[in-house]
C-alpha positions in Angstrom: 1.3 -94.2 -40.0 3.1 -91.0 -38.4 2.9 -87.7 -38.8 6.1 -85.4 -40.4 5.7 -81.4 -38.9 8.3 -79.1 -40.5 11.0 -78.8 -38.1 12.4 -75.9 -40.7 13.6 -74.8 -43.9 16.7 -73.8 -44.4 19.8 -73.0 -46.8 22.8 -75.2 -46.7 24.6 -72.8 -45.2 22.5 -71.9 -42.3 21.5 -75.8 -42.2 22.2 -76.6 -37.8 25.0 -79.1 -37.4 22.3 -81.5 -35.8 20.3 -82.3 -39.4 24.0 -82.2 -41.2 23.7 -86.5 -41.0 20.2 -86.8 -42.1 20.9 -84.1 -45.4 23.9 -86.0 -46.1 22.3 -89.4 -46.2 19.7 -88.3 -48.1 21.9 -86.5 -50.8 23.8 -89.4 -51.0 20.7 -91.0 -51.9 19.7 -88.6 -54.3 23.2 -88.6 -55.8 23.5 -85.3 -55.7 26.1 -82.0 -54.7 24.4 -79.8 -52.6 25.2 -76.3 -52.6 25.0 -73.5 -50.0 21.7 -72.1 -51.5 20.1 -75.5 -51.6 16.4 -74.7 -50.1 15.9 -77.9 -47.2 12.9 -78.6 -45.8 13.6 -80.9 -42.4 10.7 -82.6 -41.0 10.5 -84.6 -37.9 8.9 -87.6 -37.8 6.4 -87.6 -34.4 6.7 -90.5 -32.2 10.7 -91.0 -34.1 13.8 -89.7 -33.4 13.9 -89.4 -37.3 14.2 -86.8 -39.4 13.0 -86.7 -43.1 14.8 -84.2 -45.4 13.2 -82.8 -49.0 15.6 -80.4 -51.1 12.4 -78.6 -52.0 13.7 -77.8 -55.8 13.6 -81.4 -56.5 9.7 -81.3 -56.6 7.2 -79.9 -58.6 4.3 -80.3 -56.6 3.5 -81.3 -53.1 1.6 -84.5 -54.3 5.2 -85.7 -55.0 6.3 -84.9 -51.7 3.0 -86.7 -50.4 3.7 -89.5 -51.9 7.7 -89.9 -50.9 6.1 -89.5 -47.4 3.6 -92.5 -48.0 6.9 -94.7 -48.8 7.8 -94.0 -45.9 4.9 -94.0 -43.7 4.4 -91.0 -42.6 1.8 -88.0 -43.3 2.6 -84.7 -43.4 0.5 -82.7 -41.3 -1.9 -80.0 -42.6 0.1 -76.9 -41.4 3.2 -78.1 -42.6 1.3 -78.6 -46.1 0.6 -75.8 -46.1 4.1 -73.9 -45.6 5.8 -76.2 -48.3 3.2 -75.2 -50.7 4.6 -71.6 -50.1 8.3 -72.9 -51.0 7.7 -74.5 -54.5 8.8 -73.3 -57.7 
């Protein structure tokens, strides 16, 4: 299993041109248009060159976000818990 730590969250706007791929992908995805003021929450996948991106207003709780993480083997790391926590709702 590996670990996701928060690499940042940031608005669409401000998003760095390096996570622009991984946000697109993942919208795609998600079918879904993402504004400038989308919240984005990139994390990186230790031991990965991966990224995995959460457009924090599409969860209600961080158990959901837990569990997309656990599809995709990884674990989010108990700091980074934390700080999303902060950022929902």
């Amino acid at each position: 299993m590996f670990i996701a730590t928060l690499g940042g969250i940031f608005r669409f706007r401000d998003l760095p041109d390096e996570y622009g791929p991984y946000v697109q992908f993942k919208a795609g995805i998600e079918k879904r248009e993402i504004k400038d003021g989308d919240e984005i929450a990139i994390l990186d996948i230790t031991g990965t060159a991966s990224h995995h991106v959460l457009f924090l207003d599409s969860y209600n709780s961080i158990e959901q976000i837990k569990e997309e993480l656990k599809e995709a083997d990884a674990k989010v790391n108990h700091t980074t818990l934390k700080i999303l926590e902060g950022h929902l709702n």
